[in-house]
C-alpha positions in Angstrom: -115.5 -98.4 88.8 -115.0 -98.2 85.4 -111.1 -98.6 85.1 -109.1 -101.6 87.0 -106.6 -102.9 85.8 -104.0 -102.0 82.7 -100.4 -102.0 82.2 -98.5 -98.5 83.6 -100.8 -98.4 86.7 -103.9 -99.8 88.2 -106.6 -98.4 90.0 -107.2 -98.5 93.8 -110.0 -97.7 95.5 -111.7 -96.6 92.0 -108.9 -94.2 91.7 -107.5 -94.1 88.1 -103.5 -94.5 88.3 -101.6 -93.9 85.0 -98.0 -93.9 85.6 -97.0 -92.3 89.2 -99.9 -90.0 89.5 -103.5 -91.1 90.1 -106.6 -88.9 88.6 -109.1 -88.2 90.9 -112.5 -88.4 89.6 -115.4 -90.7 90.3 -116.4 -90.8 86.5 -114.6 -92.6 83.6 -111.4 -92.5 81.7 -110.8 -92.8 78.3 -107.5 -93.4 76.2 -107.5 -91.5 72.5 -104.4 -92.4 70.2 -104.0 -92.3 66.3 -101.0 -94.0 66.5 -101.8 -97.3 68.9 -102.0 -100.6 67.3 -105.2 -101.8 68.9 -107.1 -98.2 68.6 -110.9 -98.5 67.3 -113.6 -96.0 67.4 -116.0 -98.7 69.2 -117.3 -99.3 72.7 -114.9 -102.0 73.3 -112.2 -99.6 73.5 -111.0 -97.0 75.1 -110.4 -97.7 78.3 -107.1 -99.0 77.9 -104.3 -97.1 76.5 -103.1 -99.8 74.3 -106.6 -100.0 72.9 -107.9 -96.5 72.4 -110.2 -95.1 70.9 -108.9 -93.3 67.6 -110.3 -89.9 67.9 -111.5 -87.0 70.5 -114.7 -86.9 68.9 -115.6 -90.0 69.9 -114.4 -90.5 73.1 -116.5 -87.3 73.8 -119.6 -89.0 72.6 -118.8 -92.0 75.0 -118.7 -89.6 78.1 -121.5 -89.2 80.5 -122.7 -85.6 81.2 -121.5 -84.2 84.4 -120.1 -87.1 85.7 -115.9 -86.1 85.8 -115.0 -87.7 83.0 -111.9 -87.9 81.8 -110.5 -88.0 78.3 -106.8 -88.9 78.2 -105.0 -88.0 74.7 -101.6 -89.8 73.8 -98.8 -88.8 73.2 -98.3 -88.2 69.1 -101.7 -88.6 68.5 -103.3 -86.5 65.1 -106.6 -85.8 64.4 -108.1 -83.5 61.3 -111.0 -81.5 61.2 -112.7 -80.9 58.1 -115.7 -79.5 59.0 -117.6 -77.5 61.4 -117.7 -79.2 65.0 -115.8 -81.5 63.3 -114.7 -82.2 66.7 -117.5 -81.7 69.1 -117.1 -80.7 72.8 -121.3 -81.3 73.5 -121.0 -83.3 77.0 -120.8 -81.5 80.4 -118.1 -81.5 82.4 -115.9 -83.3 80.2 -111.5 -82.5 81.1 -109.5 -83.5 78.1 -106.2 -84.1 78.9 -103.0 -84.4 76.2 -99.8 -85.9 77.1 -96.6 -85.1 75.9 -94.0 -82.0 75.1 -93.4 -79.7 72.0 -94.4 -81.0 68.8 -95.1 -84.4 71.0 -98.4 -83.0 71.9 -101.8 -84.4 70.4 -102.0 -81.9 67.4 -105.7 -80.7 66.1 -105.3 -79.3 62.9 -108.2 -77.4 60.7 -108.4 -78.5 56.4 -110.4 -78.4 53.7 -113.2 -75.9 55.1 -113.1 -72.4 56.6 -115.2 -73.0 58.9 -114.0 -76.1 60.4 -113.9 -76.0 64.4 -113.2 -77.3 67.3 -117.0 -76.3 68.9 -118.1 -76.4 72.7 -121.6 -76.0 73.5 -121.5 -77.8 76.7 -120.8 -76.0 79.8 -118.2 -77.1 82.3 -115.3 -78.6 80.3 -111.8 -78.0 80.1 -109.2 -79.0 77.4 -105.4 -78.8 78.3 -101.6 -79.1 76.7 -103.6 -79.5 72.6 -102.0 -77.9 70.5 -104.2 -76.8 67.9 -102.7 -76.3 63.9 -104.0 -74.2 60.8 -104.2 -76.6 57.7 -106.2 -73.8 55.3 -106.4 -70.9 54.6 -109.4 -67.7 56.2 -110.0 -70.3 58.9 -113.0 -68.6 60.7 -113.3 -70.1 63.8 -111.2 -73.1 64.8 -111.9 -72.8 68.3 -115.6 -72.0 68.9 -116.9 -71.4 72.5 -120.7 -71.1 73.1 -120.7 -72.3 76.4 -120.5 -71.4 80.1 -117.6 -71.9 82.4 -115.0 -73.2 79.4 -111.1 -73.3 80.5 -108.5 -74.0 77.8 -105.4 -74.6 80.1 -101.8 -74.4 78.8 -102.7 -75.2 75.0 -101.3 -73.7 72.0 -102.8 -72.7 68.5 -100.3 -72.0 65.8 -100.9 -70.9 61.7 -99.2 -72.7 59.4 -96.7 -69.9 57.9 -97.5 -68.4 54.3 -100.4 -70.9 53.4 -102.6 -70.9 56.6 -103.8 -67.9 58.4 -107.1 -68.2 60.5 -108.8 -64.9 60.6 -110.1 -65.5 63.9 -108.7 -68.3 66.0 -110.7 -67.8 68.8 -114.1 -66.5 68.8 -116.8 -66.7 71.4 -120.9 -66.0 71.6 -122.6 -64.8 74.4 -122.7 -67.9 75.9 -119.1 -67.7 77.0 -119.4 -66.6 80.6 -116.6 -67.3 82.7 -114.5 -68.6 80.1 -110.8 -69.2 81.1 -107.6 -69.0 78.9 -104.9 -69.7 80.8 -100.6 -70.0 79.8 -101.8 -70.0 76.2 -98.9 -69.3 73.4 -100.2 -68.4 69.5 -97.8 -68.7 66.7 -99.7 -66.8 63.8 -98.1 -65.9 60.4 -95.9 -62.8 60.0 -97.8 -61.8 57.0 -101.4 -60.4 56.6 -104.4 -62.4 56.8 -105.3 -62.1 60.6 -108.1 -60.4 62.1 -107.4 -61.1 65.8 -106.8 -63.9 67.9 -109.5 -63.9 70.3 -112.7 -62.5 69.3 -115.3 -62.0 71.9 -119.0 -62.2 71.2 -120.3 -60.6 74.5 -120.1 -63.0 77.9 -119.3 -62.0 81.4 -116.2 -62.6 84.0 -113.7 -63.8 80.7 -110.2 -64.0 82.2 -107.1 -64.6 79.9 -104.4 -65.3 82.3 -100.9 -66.1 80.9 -100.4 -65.7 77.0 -97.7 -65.1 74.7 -98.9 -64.1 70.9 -97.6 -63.2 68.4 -99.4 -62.7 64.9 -100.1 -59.8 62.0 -103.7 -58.8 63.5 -105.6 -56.5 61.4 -108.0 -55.7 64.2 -106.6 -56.3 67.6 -104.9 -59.4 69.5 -108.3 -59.3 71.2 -111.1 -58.0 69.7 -114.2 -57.2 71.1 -116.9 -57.0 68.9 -120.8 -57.1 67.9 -122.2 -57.4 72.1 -120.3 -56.0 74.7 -118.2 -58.0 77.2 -118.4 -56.9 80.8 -116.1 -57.9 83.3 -113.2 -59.3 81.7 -109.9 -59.8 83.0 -106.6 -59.7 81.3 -103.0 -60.1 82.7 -99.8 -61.6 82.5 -99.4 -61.0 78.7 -96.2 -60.9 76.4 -97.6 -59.8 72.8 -96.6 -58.5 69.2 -98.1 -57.3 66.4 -96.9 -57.2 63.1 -99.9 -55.3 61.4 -100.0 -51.6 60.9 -103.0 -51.4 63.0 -100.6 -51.5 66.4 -103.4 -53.0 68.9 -103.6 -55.4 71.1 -107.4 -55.3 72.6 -109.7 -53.5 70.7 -113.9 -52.7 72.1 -115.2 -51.9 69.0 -118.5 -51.3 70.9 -117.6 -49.0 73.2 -119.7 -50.2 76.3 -117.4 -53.4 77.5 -116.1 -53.3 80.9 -113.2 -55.0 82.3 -109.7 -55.0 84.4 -106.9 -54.8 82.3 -103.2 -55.9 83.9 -100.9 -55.9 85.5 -97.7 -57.6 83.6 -98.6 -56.5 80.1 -96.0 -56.1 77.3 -96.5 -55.0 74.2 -94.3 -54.6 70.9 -95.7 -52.8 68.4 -95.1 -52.4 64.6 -94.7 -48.7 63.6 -93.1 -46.4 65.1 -96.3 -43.8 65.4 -98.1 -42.0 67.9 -99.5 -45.1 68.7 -98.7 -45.9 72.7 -102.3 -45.3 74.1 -104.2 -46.6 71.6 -102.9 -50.0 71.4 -105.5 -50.3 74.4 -108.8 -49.1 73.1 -111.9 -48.4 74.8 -113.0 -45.7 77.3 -114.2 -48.1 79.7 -111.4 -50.0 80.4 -109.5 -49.7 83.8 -105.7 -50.2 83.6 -103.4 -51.5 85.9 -99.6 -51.1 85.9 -97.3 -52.4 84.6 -98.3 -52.2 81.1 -95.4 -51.3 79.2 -95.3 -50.2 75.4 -92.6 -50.2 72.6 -93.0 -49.2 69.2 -89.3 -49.3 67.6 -86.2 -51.4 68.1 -84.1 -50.2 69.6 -85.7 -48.4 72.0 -87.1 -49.0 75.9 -90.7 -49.5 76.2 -92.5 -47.0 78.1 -95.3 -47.1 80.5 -98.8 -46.9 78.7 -99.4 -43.2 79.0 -103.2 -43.6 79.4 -104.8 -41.0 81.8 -104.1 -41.7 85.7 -106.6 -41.6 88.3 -106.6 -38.9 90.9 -107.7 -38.9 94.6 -109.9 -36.1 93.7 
């Protein structure tokens, strides 16, 4: 097996051990750190966390497709991207993995270029507890899915406040079926500067499962735009918007389809007749409790979209 032997655990019976807890695969293991001594982005690294490899992108080029392989990330560990697919997600069936709490995390964060991104175009991988920074301005797409069966797990993507806003922190193509976001928390900027936070290019069976956001979105939270989205799933939400437009999901073609709810709760930012249509789109089915305030101060009320009769 690829991994034997190193200081906080071994492996036994080809099982990877770090710490108390062993991770089941039967593919390898790389380490990632920025801050380790003996880190180097060569092939006689990474597979030790006291001699890591020094970025994600690399350790992603080391991986064989479809094989479980894992990619652990340190705790404290930096990385800057400065350009589109600066950091490149293109093996199968790659998990990367960061350790640590709060601002301990491995921290992604987006300079110098609009378009610089975290891109996946291979299907089958999973990235959890990164928590992914705005370092410019307009950003377009930080996070840019074009692949099947992605799952961002418990991560976090945050603007910087007053100098950073990403117009679209998310977006997805087509490609994106069965992508999963799931106990996600966005930090955006008060200010203007924000299209959405999700932006979906078409797909089929998204789910966004668990998110707290926050943000001044011009458009929606989550916006569906350009190809239609069928099947999508959203629930468990806690959301605000600070923008005068006073949505959270937004099919601006008309023709997605989708379950939306339960345990949805939105703040809006005027105080307007504005409780249905922070939910836009006919086609849409809704699912209590969705619950709607517009002013503090006041109770949020039940989102007083049509109910369906057993006629």
């Amino acid at each position: 097996m690829p991994l034997t032997n190193f200081p906080n655990g071994v492996a036994s019976f080809g099982v990877p051990v770090i710490g108390s807890g062993p991770i089941l695969t039967t593919g390898n293991v790389f380490f990632v750190s920025s801050t380790a001594t003996g880190r180097s982005d060569s092939t006689a690294a990474g597979r030790d966390p006291l001699t890591p490899f020094a970025t994600i992108d690399y350790a992603i080029g080391q991986c064989t497709a479809s094989n479980g392989d894992f990619i652990i990330v340190e705790p404290g560990h930096t990385e800057t991207v400065t350009a589109a697919a600066g950091i490149a997600l293109d093996v199968a069936g790659v998990t990367i993995i960061g350790l640590g709490n709060g601002s301990n995390r491995p921290t992604v964060t987006f300079t110098t270029a609009v378009g610089a991104s975290f891109r996946v175009t291979a299907a089958n991988c999973t990235v959890r507890n990164i928590l992914f920074v705005g370092g410019i301005d307009a950003l377009t797409n930080p996070i840019h899915v074009q692949a099947a069966d992605f799952w961002l797990d418990g991560c976090e993507t945050r603007d910087t406040a007053g100098s950073a806003q990403a117009t679209d922190w998310i977006l997805t193509t087509a490609a994106a079926t069965r992508m999963r976001i799931t106990g996600h928390r966005h930090d955006g900027d008060t200010a203007a500067g924000a299209n959405s936070w999700l932006a979906i290019v078409g797909g089929d069976g998204i789910v966004v499962d668990g998110l707290r956001c926050d943000g001044n979105f011009a458009v929606g939270g989550i916006d569906v735009r350009t190809t239609a989205t069928t099947d999508l799933e959203v629930r468990n939400v806690v959301f605000r918007t600070r923008n005068a437009a006073d949505i959270f999901l937004v099919d601006t073609i008309t023709a997605s389809t989708g379950m939306i709810g339960p345990s949805i709760y939105l703040r809006l930012n005027d105080n307007a007749a504005n409780i249905t249509e922070s939910i836009t789109g006919a086609t849409w089915v809704l699912f209590d409790d969705i619950f709607v305030v517009n002013l503090a101060g006041e109770k949020a009320m039940a989102i007083n979209t049509t109910a369906s009769t057993d006629a």
